[in-house]
N, CA, C and O atoms as a DFTB+ gen file, in Angstrom:
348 C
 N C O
     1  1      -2.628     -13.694      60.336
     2  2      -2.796     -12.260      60.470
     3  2      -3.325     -11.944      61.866
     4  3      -3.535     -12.812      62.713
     5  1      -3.497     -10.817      62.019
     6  2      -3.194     -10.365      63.752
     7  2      -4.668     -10.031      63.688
     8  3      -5.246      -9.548      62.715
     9  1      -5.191     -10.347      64.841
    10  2      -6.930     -10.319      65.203
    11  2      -6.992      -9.316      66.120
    12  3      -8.152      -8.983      66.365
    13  1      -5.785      -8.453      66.976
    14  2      -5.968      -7.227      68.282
    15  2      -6.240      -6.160      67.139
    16  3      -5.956      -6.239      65.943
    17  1      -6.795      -5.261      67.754
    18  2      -6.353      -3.983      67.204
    19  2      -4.986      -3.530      67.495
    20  3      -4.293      -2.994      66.630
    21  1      -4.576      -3.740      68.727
    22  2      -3.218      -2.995      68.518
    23  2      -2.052      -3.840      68.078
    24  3      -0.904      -3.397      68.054
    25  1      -2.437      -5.312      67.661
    26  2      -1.700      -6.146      67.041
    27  2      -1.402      -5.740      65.525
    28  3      -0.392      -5.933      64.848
    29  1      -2.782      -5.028      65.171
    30  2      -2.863      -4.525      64.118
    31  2      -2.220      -3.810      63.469
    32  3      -1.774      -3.983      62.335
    33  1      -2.083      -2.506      64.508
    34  2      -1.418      -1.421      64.221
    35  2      -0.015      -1.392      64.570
    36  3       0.718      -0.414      64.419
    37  1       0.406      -2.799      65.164
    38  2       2.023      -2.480      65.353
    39  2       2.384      -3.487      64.348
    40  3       3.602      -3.655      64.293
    41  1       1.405      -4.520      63.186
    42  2       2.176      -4.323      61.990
    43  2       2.808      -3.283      61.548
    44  3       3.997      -2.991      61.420
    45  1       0.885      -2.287      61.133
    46  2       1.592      -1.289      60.198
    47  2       2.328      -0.143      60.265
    48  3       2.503       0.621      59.315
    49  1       2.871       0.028      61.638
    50  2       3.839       0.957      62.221
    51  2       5.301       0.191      62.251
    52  3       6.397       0.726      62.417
    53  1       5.027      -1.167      62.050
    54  2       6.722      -2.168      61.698
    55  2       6.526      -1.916      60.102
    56  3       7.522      -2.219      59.444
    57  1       5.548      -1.474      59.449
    58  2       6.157      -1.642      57.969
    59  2       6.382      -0.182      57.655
    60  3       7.098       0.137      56.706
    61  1       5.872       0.592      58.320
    62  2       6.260       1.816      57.918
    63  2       7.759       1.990      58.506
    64  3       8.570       2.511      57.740
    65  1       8.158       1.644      59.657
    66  2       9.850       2.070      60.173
    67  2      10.364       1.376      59.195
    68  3      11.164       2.004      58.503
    69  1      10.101      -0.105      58.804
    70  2      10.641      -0.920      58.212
    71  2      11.240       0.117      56.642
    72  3      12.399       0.216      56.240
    73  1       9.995       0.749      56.056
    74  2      10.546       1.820      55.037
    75  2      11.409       2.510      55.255
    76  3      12.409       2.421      54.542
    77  1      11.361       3.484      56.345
    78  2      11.946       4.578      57.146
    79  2      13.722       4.028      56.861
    80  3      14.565       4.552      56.133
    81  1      13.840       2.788      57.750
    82  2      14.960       2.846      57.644
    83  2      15.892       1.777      56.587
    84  3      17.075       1.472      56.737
    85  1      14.920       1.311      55.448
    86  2      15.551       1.009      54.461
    87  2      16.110       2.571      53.550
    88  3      17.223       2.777      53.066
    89  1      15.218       3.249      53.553
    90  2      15.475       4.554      52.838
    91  2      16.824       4.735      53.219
    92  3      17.819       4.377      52.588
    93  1      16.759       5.470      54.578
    94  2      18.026       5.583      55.192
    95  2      19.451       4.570      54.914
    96  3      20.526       5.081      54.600
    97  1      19.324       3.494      55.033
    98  2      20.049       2.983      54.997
    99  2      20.517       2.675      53.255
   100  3      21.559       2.082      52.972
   101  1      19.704       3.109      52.383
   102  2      19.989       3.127      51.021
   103  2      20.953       4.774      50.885
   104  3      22.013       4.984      50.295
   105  1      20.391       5.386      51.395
   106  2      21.208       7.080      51.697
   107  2      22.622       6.825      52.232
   108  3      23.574       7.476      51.803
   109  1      22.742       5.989      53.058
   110  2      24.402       5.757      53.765
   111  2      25.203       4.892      52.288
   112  3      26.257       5.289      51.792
   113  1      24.534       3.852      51.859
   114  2      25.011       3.109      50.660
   115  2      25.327       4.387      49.729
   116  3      26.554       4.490      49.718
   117  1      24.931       5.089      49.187
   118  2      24.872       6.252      48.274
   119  2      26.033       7.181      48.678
   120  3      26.631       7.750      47.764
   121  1      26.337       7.350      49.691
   122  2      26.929       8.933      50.194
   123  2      28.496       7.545      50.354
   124  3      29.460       8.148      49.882
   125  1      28.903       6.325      50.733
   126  2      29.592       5.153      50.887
   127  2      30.349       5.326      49.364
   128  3      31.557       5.090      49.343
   129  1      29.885       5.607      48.476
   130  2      29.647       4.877      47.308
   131  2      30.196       6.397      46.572
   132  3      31.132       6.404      45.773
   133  1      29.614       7.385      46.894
   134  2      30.263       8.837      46.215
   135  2      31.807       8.744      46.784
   136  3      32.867       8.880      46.173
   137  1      31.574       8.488      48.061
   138  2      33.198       8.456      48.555
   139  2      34.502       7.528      48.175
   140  3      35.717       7.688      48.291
   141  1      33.572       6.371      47.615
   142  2      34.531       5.342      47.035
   143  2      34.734       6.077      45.315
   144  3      35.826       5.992      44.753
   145  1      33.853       6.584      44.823
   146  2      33.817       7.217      43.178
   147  2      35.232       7.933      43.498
   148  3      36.303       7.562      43.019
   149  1      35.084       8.868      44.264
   150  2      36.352      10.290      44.746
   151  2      37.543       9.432      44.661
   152  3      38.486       9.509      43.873
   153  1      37.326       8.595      45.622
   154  2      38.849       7.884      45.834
   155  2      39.396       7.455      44.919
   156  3      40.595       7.714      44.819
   157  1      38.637       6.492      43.713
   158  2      39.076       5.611      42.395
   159  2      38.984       6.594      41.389
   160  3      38.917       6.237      40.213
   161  1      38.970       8.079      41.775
   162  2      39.482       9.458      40.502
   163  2      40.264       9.572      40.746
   164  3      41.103       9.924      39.916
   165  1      40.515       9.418      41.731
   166  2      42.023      10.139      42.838
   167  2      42.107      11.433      42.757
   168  3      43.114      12.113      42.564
   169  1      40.404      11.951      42.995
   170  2      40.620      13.467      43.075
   171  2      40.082      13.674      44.935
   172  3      39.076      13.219      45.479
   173  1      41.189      14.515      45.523
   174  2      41.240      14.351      47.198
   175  2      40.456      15.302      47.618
   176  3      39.671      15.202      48.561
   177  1      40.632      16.249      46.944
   178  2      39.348      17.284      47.137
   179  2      37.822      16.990      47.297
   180  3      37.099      17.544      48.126
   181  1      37.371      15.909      46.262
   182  2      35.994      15.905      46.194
   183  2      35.942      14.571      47.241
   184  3      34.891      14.608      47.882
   185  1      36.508      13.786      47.477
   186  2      37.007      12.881      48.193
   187  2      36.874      13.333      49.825
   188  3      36.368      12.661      50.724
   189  1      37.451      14.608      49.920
   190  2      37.374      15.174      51.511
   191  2      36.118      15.150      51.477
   192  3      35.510      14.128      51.795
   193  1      35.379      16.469      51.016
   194  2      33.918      16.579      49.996
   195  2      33.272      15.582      50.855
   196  3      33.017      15.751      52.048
   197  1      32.914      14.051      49.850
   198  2      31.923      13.154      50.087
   199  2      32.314      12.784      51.680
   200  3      31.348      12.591      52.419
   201  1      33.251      12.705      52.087
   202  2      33.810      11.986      53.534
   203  2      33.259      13.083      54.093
   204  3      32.262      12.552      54.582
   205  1      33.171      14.299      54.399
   206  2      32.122      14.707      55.646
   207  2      31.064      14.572      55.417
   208  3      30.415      14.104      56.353
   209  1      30.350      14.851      54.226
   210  2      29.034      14.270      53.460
   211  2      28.512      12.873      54.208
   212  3      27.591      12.636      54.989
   213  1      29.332      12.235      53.717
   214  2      29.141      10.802      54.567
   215  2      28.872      10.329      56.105
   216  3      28.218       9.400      56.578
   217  1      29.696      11.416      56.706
   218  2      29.900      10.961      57.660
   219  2      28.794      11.376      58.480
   220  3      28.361      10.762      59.455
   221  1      28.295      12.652      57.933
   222  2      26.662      13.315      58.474
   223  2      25.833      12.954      58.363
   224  3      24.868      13.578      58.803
   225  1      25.616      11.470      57.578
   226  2      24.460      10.595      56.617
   227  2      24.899       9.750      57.839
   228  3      23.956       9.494      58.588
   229  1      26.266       9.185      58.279
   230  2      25.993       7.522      59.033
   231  2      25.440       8.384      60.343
   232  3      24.683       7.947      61.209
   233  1      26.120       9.981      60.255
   234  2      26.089       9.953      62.103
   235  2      24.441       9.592      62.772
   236  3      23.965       8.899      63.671
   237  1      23.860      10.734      61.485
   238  2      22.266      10.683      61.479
   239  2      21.833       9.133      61.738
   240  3      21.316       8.653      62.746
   241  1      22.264       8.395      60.315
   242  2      21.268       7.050      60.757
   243  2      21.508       6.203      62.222
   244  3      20.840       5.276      62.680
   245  1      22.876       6.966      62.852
   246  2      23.017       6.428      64.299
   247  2      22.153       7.289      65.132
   248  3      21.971       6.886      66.281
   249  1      21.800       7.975      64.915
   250  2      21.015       8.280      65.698
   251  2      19.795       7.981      66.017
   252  3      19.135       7.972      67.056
   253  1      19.541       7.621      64.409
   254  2      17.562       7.330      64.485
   255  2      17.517       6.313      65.100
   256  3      16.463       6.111      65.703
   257  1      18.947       4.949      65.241
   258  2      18.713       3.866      65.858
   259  2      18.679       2.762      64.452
   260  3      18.303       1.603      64.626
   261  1      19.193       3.346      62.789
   262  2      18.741       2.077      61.821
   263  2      20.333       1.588      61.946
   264  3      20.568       0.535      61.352
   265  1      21.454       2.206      62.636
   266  2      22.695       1.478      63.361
   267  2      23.234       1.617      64.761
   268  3      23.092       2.553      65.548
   269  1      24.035       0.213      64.928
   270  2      24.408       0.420      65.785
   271  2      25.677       1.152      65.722
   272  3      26.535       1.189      64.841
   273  1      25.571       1.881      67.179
   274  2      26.544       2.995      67.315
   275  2      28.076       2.331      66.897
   276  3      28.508       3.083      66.023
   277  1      28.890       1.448      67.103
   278  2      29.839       0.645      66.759
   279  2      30.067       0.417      65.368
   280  3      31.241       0.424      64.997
   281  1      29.077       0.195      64.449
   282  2      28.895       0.186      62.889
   283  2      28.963       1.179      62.589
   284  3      29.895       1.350      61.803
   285  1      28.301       2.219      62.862
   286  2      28.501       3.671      62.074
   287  2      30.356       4.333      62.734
   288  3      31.260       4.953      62.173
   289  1      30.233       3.941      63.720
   290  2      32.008       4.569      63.570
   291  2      32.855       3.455      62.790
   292  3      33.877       3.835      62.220
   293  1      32.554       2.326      62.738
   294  2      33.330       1.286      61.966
   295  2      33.208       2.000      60.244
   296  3      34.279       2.222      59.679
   297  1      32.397       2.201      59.782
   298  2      32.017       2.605      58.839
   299  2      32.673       4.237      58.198
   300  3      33.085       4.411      57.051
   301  1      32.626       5.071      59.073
   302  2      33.188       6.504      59.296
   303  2      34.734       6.078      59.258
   304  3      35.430       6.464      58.319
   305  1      35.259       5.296      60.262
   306  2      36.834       5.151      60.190
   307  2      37.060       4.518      58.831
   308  3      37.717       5.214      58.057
   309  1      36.637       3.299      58.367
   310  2      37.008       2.939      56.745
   311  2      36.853       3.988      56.096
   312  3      37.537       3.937      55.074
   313  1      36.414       4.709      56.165
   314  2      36.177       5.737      54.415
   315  2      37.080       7.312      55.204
   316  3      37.351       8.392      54.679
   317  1      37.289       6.895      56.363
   318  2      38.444       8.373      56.609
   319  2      39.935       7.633      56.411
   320  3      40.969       8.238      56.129
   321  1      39.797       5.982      56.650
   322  2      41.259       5.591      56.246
   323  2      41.335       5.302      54.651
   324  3      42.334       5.027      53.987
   325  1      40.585       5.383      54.418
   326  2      40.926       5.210      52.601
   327  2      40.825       6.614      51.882
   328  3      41.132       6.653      50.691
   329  1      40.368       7.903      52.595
   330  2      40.570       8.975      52.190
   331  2      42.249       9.428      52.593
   332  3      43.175       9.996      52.015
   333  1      42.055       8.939      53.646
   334  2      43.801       9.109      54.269
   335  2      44.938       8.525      53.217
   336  3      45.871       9.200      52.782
   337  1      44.754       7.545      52.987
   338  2      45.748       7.125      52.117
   339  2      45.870       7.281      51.077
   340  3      46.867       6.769      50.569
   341  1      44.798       8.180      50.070
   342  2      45.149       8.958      49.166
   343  2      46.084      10.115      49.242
   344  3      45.570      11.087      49.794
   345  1      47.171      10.267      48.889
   346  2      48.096      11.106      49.186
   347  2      48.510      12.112      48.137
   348  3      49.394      12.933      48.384
């Protein structure tokens, strides 16, 4: 265990982000996951729906920094090409 004080406190400021961006990153799984539900109804409507939904959840967690910028568009293009190919 860490004997600085500020050794200290940049544990508990790593376990608090550490929360921060599990949350987040449980929110992208969730909004991932409504969009895959839409698709396997094969209803395209609610499907469009979750896909901007989604895509406002990865843009965010790219921003806070809990992805990298390359993953969240990797991520955005899969679920706009599997909305796409519902026809």
């Amino acid at each position: 265990m860490a004997n600085i004080k500020s050794a200290k406190k940049r544990v508990l400021v790593a376990e608090r982000n550490a929360e921060k961006n599990k949350a987040i990153k449980t929110g992208v799984k969730t909004a991932v996951k409504k969009v895959n539900a839409a698709i396997e109804s094969g209803d395209k409507k609610a499907a469009d729906e979750a896909l901007v939904s989604a895509t406002s959840i990865i843009d965010k967690a790219c921003s806070k920094g809990v992805y990298h910028k390359n993953t969240a568009s990797r991520k955005v293009s899969r679920l706009a090409s599997a909305v796409n190919k519902m026809s």
